[in-house]
Structures are given as C-alpha cells and as structure tokens.
VOPAGU-2260 file (C-alpha; in pm, 1 decimal, decimal comma):
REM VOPAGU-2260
SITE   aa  ch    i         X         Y         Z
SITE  UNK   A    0     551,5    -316,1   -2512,9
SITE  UNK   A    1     728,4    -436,2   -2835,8
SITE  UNK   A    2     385,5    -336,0   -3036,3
SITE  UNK   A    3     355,3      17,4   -2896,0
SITE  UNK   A    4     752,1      65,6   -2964,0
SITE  UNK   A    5     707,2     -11,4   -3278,6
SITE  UNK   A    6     411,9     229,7   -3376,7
SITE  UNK   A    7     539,9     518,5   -3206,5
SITE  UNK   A    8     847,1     418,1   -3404,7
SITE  UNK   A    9     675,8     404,9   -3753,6
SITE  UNK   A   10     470,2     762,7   -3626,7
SITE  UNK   A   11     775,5     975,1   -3554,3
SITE  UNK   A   12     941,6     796,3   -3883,6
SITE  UNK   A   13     657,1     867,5   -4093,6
SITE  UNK   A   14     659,7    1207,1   -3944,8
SITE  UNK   A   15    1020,4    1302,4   -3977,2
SITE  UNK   A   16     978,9    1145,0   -4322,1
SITE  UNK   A   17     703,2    1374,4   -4401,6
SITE  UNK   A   18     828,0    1679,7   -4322,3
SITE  UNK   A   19    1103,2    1584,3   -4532,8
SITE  UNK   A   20     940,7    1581,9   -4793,4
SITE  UNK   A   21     771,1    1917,8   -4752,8
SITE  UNK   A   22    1101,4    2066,9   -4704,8
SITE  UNK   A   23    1228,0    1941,0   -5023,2
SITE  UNK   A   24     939,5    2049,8   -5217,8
SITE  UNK   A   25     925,4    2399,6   -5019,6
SITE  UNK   A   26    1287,4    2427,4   -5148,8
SITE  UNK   A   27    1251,7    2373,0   -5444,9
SITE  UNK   A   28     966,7    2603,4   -5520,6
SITE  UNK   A   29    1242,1    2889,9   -5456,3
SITE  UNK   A   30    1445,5    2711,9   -5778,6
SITE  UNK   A   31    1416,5    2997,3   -6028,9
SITE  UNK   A   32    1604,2    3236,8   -6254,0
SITE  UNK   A   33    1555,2    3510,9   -6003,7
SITE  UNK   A   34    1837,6    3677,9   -5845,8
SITE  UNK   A   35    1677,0    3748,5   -5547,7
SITE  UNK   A   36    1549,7    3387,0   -5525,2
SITE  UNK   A   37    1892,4    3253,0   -5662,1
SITE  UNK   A   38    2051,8    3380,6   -5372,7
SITE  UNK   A   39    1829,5    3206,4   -5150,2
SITE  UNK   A   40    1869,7    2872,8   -5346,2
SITE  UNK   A   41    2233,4    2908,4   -5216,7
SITE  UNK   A   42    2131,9    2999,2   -4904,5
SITE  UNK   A   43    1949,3    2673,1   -4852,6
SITE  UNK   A   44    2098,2    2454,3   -5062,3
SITE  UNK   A   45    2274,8    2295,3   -4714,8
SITE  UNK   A   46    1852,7    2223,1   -4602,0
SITE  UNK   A   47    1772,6    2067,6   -4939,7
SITE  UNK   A   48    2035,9    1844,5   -4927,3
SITE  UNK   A   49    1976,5    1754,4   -4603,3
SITE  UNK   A   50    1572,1    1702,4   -4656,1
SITE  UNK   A   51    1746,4    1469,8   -4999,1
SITE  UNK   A   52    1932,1    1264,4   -4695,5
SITE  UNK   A   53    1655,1    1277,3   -4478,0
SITE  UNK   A   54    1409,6    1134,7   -4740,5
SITE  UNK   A   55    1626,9     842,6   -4862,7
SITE  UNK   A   56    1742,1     755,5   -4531,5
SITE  UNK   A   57    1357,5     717,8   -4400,3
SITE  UNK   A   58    1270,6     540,9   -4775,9
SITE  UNK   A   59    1514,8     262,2   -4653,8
SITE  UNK   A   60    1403,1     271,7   -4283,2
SITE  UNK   A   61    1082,3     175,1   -4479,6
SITE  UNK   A   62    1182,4     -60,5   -4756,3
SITE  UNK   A   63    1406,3    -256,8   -4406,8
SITE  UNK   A   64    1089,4    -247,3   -4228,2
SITE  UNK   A   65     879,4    -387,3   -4525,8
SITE  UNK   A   66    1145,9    -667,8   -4586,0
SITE  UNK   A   67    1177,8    -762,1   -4211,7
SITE  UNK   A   68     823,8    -820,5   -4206,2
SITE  UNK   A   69     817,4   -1064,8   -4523,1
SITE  UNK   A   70    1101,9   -1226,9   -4349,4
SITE  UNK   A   71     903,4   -1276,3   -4044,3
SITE  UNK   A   72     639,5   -1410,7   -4205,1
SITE  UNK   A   73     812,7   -1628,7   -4374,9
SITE  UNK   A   74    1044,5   -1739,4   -4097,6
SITE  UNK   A   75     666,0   -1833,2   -3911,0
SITE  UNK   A   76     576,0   -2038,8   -4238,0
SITE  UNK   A   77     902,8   -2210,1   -4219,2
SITE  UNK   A   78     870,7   -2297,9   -3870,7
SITE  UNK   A   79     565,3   -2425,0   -3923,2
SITE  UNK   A   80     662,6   -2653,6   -4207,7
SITE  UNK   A   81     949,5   -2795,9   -3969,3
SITE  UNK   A   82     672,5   -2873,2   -3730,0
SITE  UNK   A   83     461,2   -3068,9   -3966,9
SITE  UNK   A   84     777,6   -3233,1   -4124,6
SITE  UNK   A   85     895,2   -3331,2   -3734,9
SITE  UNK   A   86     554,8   -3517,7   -3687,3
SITE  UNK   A   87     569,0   -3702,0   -4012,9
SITE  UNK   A   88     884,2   -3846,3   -3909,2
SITE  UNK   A   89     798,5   -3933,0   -3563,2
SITE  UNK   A   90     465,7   -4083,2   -3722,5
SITE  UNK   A   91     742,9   -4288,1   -3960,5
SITE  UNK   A   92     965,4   -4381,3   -3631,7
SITE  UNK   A   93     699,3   -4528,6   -3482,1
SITE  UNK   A   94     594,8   -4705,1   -3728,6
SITE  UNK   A   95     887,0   -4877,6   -3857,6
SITE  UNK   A   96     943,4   -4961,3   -3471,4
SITE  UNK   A   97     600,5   -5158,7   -3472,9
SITE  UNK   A   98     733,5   -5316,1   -3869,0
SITE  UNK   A   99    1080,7   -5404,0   -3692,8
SITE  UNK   A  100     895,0   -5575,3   -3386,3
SITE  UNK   A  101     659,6   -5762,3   -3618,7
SITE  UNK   A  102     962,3   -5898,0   -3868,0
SITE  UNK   A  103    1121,5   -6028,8   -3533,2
SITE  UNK   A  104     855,3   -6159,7   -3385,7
SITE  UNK   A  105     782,7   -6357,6   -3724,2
SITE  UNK   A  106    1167,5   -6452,1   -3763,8
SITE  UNK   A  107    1136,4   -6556,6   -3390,1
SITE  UNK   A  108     847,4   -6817,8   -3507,3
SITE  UNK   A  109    1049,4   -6900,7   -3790,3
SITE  UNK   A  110    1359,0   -6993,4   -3584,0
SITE  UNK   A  111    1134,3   -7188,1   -3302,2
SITE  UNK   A  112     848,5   -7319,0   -3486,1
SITE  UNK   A  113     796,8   -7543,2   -3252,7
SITE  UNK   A  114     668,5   -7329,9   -3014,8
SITE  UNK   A  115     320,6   -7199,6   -2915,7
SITE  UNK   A  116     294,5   -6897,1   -2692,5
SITE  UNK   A  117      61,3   -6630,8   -2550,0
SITE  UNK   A  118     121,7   -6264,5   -2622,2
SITE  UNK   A  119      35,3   -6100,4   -2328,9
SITE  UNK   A  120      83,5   -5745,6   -2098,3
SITE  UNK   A  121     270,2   -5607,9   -1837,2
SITE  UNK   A  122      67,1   -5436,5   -1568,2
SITE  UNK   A  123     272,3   -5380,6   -1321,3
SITE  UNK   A  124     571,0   -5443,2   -1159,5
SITE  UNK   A  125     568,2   -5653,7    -822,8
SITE  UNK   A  126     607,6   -5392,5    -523,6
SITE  UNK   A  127     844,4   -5621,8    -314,7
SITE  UNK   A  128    1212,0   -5562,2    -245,1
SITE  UNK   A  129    1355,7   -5872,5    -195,6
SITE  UNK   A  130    1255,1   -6048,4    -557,6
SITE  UNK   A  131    1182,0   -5934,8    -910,5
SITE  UNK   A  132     847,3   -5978,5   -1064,8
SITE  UNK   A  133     566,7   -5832,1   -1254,9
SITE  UNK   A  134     257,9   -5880,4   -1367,7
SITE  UNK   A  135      74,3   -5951,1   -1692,8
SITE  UNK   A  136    -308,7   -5940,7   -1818,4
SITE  UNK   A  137    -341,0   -6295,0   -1856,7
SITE  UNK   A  138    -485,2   -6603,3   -1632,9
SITE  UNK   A  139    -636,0   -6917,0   -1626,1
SITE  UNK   A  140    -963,8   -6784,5   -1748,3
SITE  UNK   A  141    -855,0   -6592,6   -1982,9
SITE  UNK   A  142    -522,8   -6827,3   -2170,1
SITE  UNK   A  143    -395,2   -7163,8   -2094,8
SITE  UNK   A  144    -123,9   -7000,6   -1881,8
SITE  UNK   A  145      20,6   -7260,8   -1640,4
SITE  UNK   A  146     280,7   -7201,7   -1353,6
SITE  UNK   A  147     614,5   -7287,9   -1490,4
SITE  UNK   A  148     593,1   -7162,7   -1826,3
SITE  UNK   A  149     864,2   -6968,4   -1997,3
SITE  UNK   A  150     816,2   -6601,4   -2059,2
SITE  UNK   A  151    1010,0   -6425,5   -2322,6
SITE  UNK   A  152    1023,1   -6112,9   -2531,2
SITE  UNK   A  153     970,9   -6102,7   -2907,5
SITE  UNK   A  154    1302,6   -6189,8   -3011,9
SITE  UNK   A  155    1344,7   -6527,0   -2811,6
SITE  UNK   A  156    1512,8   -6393,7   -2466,3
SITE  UNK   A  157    1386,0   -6538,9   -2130,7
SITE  UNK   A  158    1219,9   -6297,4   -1919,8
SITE  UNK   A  159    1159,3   -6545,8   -1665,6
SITE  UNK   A  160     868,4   -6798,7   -1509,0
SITE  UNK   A  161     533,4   -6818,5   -1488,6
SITE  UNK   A  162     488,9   -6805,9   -1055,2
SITE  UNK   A  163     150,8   -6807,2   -1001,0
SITE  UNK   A  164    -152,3   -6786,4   -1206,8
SITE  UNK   A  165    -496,7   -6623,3   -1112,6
SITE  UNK   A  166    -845,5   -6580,0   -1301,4
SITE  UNK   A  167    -698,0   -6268,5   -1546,5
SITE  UNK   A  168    -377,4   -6229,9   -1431,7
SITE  UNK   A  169     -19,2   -6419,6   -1369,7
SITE  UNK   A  170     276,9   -6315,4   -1142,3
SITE  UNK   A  171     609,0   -6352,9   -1359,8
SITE  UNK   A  172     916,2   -6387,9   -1165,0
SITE  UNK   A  173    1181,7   -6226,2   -1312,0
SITE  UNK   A  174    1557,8   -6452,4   -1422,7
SITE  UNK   A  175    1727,0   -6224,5   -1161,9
SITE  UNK   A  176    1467,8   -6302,1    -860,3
SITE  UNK   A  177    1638,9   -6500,5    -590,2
SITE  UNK   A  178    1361,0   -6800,8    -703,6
SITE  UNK   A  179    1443,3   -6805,6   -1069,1
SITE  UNK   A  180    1726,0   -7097,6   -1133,7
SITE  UNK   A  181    1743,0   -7353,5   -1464,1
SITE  UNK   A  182    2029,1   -7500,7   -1653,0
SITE  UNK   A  183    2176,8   -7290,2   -1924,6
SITE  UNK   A  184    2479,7   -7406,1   -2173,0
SITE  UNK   A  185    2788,7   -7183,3   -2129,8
SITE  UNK   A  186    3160,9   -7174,1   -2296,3
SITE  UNK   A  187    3284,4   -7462,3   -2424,1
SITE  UNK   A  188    3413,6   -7782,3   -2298,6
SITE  UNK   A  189    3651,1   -8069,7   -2429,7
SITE  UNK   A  190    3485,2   -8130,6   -2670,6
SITE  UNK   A  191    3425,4   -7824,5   -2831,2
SITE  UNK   A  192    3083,4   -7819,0   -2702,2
SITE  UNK   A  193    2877,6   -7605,3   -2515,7
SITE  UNK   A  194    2847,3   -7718,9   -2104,3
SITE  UNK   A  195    2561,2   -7720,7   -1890,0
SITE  UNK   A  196    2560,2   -7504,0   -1569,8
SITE  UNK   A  197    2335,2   -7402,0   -1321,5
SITE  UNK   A  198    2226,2   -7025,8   -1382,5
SITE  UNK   A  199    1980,8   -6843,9   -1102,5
SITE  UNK   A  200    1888,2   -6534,9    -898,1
SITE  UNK   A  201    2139,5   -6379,8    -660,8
SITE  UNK   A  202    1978,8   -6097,0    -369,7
SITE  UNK   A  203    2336,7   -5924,5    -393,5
SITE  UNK   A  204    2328,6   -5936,2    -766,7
SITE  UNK   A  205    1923,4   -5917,9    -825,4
SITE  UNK   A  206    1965,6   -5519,2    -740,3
SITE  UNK   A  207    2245,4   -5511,3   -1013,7
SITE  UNK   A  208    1969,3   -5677,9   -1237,1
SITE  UNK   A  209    2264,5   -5939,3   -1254,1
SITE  UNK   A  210    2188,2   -6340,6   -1222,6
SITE  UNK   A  211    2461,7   -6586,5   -1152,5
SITE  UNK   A  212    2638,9   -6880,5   -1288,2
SITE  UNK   A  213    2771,9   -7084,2   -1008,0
SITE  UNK   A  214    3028,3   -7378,4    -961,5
SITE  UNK   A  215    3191,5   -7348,9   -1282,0
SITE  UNK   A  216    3489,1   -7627,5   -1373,5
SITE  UNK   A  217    3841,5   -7478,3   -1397,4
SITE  UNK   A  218    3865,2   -7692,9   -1720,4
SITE  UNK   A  219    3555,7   -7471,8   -1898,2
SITE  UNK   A  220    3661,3   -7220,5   -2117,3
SITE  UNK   A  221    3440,1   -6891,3   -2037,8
SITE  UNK   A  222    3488,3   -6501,3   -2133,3
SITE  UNK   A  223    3320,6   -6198,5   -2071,8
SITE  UNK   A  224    3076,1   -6113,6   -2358,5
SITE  UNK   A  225    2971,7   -6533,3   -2412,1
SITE  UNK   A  226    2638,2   -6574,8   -2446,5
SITE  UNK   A  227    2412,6   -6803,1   -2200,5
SITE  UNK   A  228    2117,3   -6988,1   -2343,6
SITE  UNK   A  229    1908,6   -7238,5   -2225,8
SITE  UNK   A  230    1991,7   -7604,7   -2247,9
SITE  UNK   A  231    1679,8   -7695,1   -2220,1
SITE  UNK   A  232    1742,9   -7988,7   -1960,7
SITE  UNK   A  233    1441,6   -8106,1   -1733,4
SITE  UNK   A  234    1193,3   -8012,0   -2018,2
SITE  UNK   A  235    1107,1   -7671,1   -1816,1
SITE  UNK   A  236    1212,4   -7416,1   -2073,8
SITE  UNK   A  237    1314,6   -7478,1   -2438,1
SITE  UNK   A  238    1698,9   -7509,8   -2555,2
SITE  UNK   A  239    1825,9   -7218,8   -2718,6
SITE  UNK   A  240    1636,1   -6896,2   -2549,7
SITE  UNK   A  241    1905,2   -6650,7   -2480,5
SITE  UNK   A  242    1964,3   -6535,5   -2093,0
SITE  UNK   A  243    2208,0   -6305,0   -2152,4
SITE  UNK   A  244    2620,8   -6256,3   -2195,7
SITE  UNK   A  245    2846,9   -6317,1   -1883,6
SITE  UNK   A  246    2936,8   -6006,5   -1740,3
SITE  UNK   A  247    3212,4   -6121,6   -1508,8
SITE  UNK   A  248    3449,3   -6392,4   -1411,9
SITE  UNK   A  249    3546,5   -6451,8   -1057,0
SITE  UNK   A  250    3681,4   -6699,5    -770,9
SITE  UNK   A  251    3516,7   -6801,4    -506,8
SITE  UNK   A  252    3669,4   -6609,1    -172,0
SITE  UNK   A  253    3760,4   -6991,2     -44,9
SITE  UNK   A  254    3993,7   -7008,8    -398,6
SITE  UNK   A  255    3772,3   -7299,2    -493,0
SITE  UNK   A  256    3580,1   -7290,6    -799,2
SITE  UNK   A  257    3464,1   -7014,4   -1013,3
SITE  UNK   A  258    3141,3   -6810,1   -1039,6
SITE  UNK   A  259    3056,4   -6533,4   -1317,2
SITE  UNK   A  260    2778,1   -6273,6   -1336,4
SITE  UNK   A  261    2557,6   -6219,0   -1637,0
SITE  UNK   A  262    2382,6   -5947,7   -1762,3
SITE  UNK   A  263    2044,9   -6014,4   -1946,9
SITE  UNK   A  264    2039,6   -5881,2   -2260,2
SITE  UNK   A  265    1824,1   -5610,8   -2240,1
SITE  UNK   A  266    1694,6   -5345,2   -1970,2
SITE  UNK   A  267    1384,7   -5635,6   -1802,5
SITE  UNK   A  268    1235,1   -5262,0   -1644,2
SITE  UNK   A  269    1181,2   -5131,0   -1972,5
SITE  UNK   A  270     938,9   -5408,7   -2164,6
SITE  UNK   A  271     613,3   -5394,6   -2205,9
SITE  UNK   A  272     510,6   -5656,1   -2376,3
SITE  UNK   A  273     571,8   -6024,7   -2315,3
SITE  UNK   A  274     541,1   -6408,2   -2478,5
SITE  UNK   A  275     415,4   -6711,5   -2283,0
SITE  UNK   A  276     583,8   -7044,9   -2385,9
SITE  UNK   A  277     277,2   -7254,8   -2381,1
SITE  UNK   A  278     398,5   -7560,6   -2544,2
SITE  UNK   A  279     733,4   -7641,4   -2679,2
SITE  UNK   A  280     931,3   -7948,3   -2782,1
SITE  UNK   A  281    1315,2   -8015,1   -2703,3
SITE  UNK   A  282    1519,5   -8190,0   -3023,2
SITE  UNK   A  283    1572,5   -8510,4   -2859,7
C-alpha cells in the first residue's frame, strides 16, 4: 500500500509539475512588445505567477523526496553498522567472561595448590522434592571420582558432596540438601579466632536455598554478612572453601541457644560447570 501511495504520489506530482511548466512557457510566449499581446501579458500575469509557484513548490516536493531517500538509505546503512558493532561486542563479552573464569580458576590453584580436582559437567538437576542434587558427566570409569569428595565452583566455593558415583556419571548433593552437614568456622571467639560449628541442610530452609548453622554459643560473636568457610575438621573437605555469608540470626523458640541461616554465595541453580576435590591436604 505504502509503494502504490507513493507512485501515484510522484505521477500526479510529476504531472501537476509538468503542466506547470507548460503554462509558464505558454505564458511567456505571449511576452512581446505588442499591444494587443501586452494586454494579455497583464491579463495573465496572475497564471504565470502562479505556474512560477507551482514549479518551485513541486522542484522542492522533489529535491525533499530525493533527500528523504538518501536519508533512508543511509539510516539502513547505519542500522546495519549498529548490528555488526552489537555482535562484536557480544563476541568481546563473551570472551572476556571465558578470560575472567580462566584468571580465577588459575588464582584459585594458586591460593590452594594443594589441591587436585576434576573439572567436570552438570547434566541435570535431580528431579526430587525433598533434597537438592544434580548431576555431572563424570564416574568411576571415566575420573577417580569417589563418594565424599568436595565439589566446588571455579573460585573455591563448596557446591556440595560427591553422593554416589556410577560408570560416567556422579549424583552431587547439594550444601542445602537435608543430607549435606560438615563443620565450618564462623565469627569469632575469645580468642579472636574463628569457631567451629556444625553447618547442614534444613527441608524448611533447603526451598529458601538457605542451609543452617545450629547450636551456636551465646559467647560467639556472629553478624549478618560473616562469611562461613570450611574448617576443614574430619579431613572430609579442605579448610578454607567458602559456604557462604550468614543471612540471619535467631533464637531458638525454647529461648535456648541460637541458630542463623546462610545464604551460599551464589545462585547453586545457575552453574554449569563444576570442580571435584580429588585430593587435598589440611595444614596440620
């Protein structure tokens, strides 16, 4: 519709504009020294200026359409060159993502050379309710995975524990399923010195994607936003991989002893790639 408007717009321009122009000239033809003809020049003198307004107006109709049409084009080319220039940087995004995960993943090593792990997969996530799990592309035929194990992302922070191990693939239990529970150092004591509580999965909390630290002395000092890392008791995980910050600071309902939520440090629903602790050693 917008194409056939516009040519029987240029047609009845060009035409109007044509006969314009035949007016003009017809006029002028009459433009002599002749009385008789001198008289007539009067006459239509009105028409020939009007043909003179009706020519110039139509000669910028023209000249506006001309220009529009160079700006279109150009507005095309321009949106084009945004579209190439909005690739390039999501091409550069994406890459200094992957450079930003590899320099923490090597400063990770660096901090905890001590460690040996697995880079491994997440397939899927486990279809049950009541816990939180998922699971990853590796097994016992495939990696020297072993139930147990401490799985991490690539900047040190538990995920949670190897579960159970088959030919290609492992279940991972999650540090928010009601089976997850190690001891993690928290606040700081007499002595200035971090203290060793008991940190694990909570059913109320788990679909919060909250854990728990339970039992916690009156004489610990604890805020919101203190971190919770592993203490690396009982040799199970190493010291020092963050859990996450406590969240929230409560009293038991019988007024004895205190509990506090905590909040892993990132979204666990949102990784997609994961490190197996394979073998680790504790500073004594």
């Amino acid at each position: 519709m917008k194409t056939i408007l516009n040519k029987q717009t240029i047609t009845i321009a060009g035409a109007a504009f044509l006969i314009a122009i035949i007016t003009i000239i017809s006029v002028n033809a009459l433009n002599t020294q002749d009385p008789v003809t001198g008289a007539a020049n009067v006459v239509t003198r009105p028409v020939r200026e009007l043909a003179s307004t009706i020519a110039r107006t139509f000669g910028n109709i023209f000249s506006a359409m001309y220009d529009y049409e160079q700006l279109t084009l150009q507005n095309e080319q321009l949106l084009q060159q945004i579209a190439r220039l909005e690739m390039d940087y999501r091409d550069a995004a994406a890459l200094a993502e992957e450079n930003r995960q590899m320099r923490n993943l090597l400063n990770f090593r660096e901090r905890h050379g001590e460690f040996e792990s697995e880079r491994a997969t997440l397939q899927s996530w486990g279809s049950d309710n009541f816990s939180s799990s998922f699971i990853i592309n590796r097994g016992y035929a495939n990696s020297d995975i072993r139930p147990g194990m401490g799985v991490t992302t690539e900047h040190g922070m538990l995920l949670g524990q190897v579960f159970d191990v088959g030919p290609t693939t492992s279940t991972i239990i999650t540090i928010i399923d009601t089976k997850f529970s190690l001891a993690a150092f928290v606040g700081r004591g007499e002595a200035d010195v971090p203290v060793s509580v008991t940190a694990r999965g909570d059913f109320s909390l788990m679909r919060n994607g909250l854990l728990i630290l339970d039992n916690i002395d009156d004489d610990l000092t604890l805020l919101v936003g203190d971190f919770v890392v592993t203490s690396g008791t009982g040799g199970v995980f190493p010291a020092g991989l963050i859990l996450g910050e406590i969240d929230g600071i409560y009293r038991h309902d019988s007024g004895i002893g205190r509990f506090a939520t905590v909040r892993p440090m990132l979204d666990i629903s949102t990784i997609n790639a994961v490190f197996v602790i394979t073998e680790f050693e504790n500073p004594d």
